[in-house]
C-alpha positions as CSV (number, residue, x, y, z in Angstrom):
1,X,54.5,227.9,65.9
2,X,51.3,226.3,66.9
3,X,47.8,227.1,64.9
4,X,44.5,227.0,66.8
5,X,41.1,227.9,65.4
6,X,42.9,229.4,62.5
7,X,45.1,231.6,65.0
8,X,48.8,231.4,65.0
9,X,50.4,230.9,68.0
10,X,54.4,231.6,68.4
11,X,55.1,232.1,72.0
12,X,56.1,229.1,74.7
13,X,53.4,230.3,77.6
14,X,50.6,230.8,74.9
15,X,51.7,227.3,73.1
16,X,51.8,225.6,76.6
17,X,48.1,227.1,77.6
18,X,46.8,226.2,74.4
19,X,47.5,222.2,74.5
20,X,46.9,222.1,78.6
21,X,43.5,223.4,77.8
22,X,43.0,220.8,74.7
23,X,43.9,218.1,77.0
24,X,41.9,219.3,79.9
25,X,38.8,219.7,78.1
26,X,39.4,216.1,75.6
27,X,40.2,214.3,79.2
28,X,37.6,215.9,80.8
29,X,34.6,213.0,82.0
30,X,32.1,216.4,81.1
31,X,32.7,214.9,77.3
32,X,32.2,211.5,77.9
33,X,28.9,210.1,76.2
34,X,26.0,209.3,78.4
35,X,26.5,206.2,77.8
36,X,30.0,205.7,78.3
37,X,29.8,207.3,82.0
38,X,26.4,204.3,82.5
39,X,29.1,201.8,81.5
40,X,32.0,203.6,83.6
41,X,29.7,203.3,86.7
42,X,28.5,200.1,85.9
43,X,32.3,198.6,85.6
44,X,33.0,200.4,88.9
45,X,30.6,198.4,90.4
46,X,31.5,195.1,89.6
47,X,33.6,192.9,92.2
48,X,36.6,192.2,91.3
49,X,37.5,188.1,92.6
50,X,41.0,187.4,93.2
51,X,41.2,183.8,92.5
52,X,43.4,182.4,95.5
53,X,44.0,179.5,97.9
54,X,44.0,181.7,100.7
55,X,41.0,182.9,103.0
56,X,42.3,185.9,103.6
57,X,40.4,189.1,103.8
58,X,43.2,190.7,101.3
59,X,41.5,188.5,98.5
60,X,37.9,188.8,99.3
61,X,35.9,190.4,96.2
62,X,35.9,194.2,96.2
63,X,34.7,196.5,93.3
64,X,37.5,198.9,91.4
65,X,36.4,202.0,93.9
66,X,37.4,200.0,96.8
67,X,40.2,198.8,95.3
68,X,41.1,202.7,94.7
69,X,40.5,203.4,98.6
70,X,42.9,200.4,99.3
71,X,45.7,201.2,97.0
72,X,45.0,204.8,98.6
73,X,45.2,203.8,102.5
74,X,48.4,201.2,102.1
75,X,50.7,204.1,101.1
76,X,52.9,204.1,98.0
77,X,52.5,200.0,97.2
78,X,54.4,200.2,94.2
79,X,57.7,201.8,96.1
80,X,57.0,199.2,98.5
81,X,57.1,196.6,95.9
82,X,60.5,197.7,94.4
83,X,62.1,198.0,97.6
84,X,61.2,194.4,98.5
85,X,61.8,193.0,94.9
86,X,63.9,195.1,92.9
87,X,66.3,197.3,95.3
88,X,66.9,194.1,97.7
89,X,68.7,192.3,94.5
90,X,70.5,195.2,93.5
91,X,71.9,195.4,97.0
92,X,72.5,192.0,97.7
93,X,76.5,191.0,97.5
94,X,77.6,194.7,96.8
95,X,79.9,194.2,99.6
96,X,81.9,192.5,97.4
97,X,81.5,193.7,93.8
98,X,81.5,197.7,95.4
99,X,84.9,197.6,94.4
100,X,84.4,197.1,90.9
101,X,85.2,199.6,88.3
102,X,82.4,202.4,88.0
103,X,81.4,201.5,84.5
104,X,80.2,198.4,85.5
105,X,78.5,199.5,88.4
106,X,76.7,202.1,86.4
107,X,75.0,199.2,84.5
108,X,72.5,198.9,87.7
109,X,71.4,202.6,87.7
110,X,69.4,202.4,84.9
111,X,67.4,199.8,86.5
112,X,66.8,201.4,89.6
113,X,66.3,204.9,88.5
114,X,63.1,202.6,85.6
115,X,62.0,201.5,89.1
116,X,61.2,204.5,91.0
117,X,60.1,205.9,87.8
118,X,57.4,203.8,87.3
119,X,56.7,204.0,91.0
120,X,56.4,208.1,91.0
121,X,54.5,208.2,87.6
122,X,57.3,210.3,86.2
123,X,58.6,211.4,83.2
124,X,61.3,210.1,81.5
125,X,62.9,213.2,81.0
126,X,63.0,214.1,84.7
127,X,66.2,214.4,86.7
128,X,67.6,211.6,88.5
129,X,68.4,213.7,91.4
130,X,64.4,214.6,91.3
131,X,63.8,211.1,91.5
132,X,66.2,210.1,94.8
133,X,64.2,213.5,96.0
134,X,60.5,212.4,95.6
135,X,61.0,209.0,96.5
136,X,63.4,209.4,99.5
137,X,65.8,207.0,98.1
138,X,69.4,206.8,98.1
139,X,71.7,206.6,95.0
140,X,72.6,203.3,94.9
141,X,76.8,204.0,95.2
142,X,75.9,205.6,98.4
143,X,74.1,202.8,99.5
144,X,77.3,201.0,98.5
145,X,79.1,203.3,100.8
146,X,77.3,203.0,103.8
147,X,77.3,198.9,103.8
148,X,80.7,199.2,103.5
149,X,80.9,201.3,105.8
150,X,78.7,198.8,108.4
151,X,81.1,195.9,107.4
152,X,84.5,197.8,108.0
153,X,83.4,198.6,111.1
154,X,82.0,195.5,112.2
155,X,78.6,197.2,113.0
156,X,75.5,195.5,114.6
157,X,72.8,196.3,112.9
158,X,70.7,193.9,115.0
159,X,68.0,191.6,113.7
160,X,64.5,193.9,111.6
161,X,61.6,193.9,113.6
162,X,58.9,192.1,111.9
163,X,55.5,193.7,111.5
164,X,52.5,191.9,111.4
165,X,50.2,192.7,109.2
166,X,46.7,193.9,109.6
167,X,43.9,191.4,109.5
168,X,41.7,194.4,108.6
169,X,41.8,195.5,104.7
170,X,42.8,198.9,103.8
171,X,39.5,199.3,102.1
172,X,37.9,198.6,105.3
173,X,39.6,200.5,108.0
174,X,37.8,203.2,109.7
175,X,40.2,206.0,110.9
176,X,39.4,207.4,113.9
177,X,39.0,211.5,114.8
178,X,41.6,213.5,115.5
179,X,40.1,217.3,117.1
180,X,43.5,219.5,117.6
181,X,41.5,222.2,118.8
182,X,43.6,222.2,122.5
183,X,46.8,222.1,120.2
184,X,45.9,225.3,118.4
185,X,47.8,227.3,121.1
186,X,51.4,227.6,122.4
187,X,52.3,226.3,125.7
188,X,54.8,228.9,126.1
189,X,52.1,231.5,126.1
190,X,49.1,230.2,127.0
191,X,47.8,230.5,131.1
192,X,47.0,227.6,132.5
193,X,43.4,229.0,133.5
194,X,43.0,229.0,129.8
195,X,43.7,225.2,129.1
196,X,41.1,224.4,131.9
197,X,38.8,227.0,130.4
198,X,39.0,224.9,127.1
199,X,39.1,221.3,128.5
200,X,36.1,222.0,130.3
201,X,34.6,223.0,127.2
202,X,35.3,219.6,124.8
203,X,34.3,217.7,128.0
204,X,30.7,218.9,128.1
205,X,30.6,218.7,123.9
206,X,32.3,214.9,124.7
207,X,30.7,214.3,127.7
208,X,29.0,210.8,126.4
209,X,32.6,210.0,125.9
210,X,35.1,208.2,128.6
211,X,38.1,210.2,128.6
212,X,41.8,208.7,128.6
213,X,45.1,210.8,129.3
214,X,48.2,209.5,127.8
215,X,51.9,211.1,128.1
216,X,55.5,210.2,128.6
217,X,58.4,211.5,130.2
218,X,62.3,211.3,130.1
219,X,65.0,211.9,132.6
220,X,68.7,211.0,132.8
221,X,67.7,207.7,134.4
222,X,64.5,206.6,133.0
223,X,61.8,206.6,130.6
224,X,58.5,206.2,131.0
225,X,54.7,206.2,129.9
226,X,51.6,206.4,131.6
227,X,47.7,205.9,130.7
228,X,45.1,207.5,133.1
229,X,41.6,206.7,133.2
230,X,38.1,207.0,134.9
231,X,39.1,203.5,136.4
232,X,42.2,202.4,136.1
233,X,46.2,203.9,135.5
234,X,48.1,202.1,133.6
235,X,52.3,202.8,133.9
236,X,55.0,201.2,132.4
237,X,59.3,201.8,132.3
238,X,61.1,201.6,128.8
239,X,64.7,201.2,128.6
240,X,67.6,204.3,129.1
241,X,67.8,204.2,125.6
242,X,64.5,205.8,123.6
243,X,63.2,209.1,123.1
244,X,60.7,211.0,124.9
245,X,58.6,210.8,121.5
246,X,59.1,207.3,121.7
247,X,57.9,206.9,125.1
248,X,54.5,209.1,124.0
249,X,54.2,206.5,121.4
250,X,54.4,203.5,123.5
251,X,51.2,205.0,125.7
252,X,49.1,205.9,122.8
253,X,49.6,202.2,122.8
254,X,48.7,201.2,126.0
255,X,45.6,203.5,125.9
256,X,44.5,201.7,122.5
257,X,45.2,198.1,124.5
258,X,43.2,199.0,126.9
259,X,40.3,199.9,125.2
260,X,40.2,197.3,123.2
261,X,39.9,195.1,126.9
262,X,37.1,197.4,127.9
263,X,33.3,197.1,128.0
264,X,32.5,200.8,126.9
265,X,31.6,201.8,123.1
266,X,33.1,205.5,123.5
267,X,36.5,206.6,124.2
268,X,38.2,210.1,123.6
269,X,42.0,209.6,124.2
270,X,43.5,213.2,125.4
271,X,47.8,213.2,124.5
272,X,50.1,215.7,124.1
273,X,52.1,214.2,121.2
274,X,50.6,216.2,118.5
275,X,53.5,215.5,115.8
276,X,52.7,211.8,116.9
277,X,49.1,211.8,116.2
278,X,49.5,213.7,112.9
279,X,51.9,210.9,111.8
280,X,49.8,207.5,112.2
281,X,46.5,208.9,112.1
282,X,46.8,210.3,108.5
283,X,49.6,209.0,106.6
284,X,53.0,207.8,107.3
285,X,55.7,210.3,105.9
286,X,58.8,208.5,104.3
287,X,61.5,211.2,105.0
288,X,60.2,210.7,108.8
289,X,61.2,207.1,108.8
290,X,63.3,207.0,111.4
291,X,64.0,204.4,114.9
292,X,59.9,205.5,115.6
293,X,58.2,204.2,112.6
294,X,57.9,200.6,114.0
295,X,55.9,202.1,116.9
296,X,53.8,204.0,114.3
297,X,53.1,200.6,111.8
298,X,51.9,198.9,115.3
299,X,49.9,202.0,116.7
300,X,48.6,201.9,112.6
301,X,47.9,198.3,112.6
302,X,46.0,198.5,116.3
303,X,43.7,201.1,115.4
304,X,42.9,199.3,111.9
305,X,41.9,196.0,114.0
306,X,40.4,197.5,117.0
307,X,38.7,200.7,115.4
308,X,37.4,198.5,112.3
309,X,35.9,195.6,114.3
310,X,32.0,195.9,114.2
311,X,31.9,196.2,118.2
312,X,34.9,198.1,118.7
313,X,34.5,201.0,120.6
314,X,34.4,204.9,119.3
């Protein structure tokens, strides 16, 4: 039973509207002093100095809103972090202790499952199975399983592409604009007459704008992309082995290569790809990691240098 205002409270709902609204209205920045909210402000305000030997533009003085933008652009730093600090030990040599008993290899749960915790912001009484869910990670005997797996059967792997990292900061990088009105009907069931009907249409809103086609193609015996502009066309071959998605990828980058070589301030790249483009332009979904996600950390890491350079075209 729960008493508010001097009214007694005995159902679950009731009790669990009752403290959501207490919290809502005691967290609320509405009841914050005047001149707490001046000082919040304030604080935001201040640059924050990373004191460092290096001149990169990671530690260049930022306030705590930038900070906020960066933490917010880089994806989910903190899983990032435990994959590259935490997970990587727990992994390492469990080719040969996987065949210890199971109650010693539970001893390493419990630090994993505090990791992704404290990565997810979760409670401690949530599920473990939630946990592998939200953060697209593995149980760590199945992990187990599948290097044991590679080893048995003498897999190559091959070596892990390296990805450079952006000399633009997060805080800094200027996405660029994404219009999906064209994508907003099917091809199965739209006339062609209608597609040149609408091009025709952005074109004279765009018109300012140098237009760039990108698309690629597959067959049994090759892959391909190709970049077409005012000017120039650009074609290149890929090997048997990728996917057509891969090869739409690879001229998105070609297109973004070649503006950044070009003397114009306004491009408008027209693709096809649309599951492409609403992968690296906004964010980069974990459960789509997959062979294509280094082309989407280079297309990511092209715009951020081209697009946030001061003379870097539209």
């Amino acid at each position: 039973m729960l008493v508010s205002n001097g009214v007694s409270i005995n159902t679950i709902p009731e009790i669990a509207n009752t403290l959501a609204e207490t919290f809502a209205k005691t967290s609320s920045c509405d009841n914050y002093t005047p001149a707490f909210q001046a000082l919040k402000r304030r604080e935001e305000r201040v640059k924050l100095n990373f004191s460092s030997s290096n001149e990169e533009g990671y530690n260049s003085p930022l306030t705590l809103l930038e900070l906020r933008v960066a933490l917010h652009r880089s994806g989910n730093t903190a899983a990032h972090t435990h994959r590259a600090l935490i997970r990587s030990k727990l992994d390492y040599g469990s080719v040969v202790y996987s065949s210890a008993c199971k109650s010693l290899l539970k001893i390493l749960d419990p630090v994993h499952h505090q990791g992704l915790r404290l990565c997810l912001g979760a409670f401690r009484t949530s599920p473990v199975e939630s946990l592998y869910a939200e953060a697209y990670e593995p149980p760590l005997d199945l992990r187990r399983k599948i290097r044991d797996l590679i080893n048995d059967l003498n897999l190559n792997i091959g070596r892990i592409a390296l990805c450079k990292i952006s000399e633009m900061p997060p805080w800094k990088v200027i996405y660029p604009k994404v219009d999906f009105t064209l994508a907003c009907y099917s091809k199965a069931c739209t006339p062609v007459s209608t597609y040149r009907t609408l091009y025709l249409e952005h074109r004279e809103l765009f018109s300012d704008y140098e237009p760039i086609f990108t698309d690629g193609s597959k067959s049994e015996s090759l892959v391909g992309s190709a970049v077409v502009s005012l000017s120039t066309v650009i074609t290149d071959t890929l090997p048997i082995s990728p996917s057509i998605y891969t090869a739409e990828l690879h001229a998105l980058r070609i297109a973004i290569e070649h503006i950044s070589l070009s003397r114009g301030k306004k491009f408008i790249i027209y693709t096809e790809p649309f599951k492409a483009l609403s992968l690296y332009i906004y964010r980069l979904i974990p459960s789509l990691w997959t062979s294509h996600m280094l082309w989407l950390i280079i297309l990511r890491r092209k715009i951020s240098d081209f697009v946030g350079s001061q003379d870097m075209p539209e």
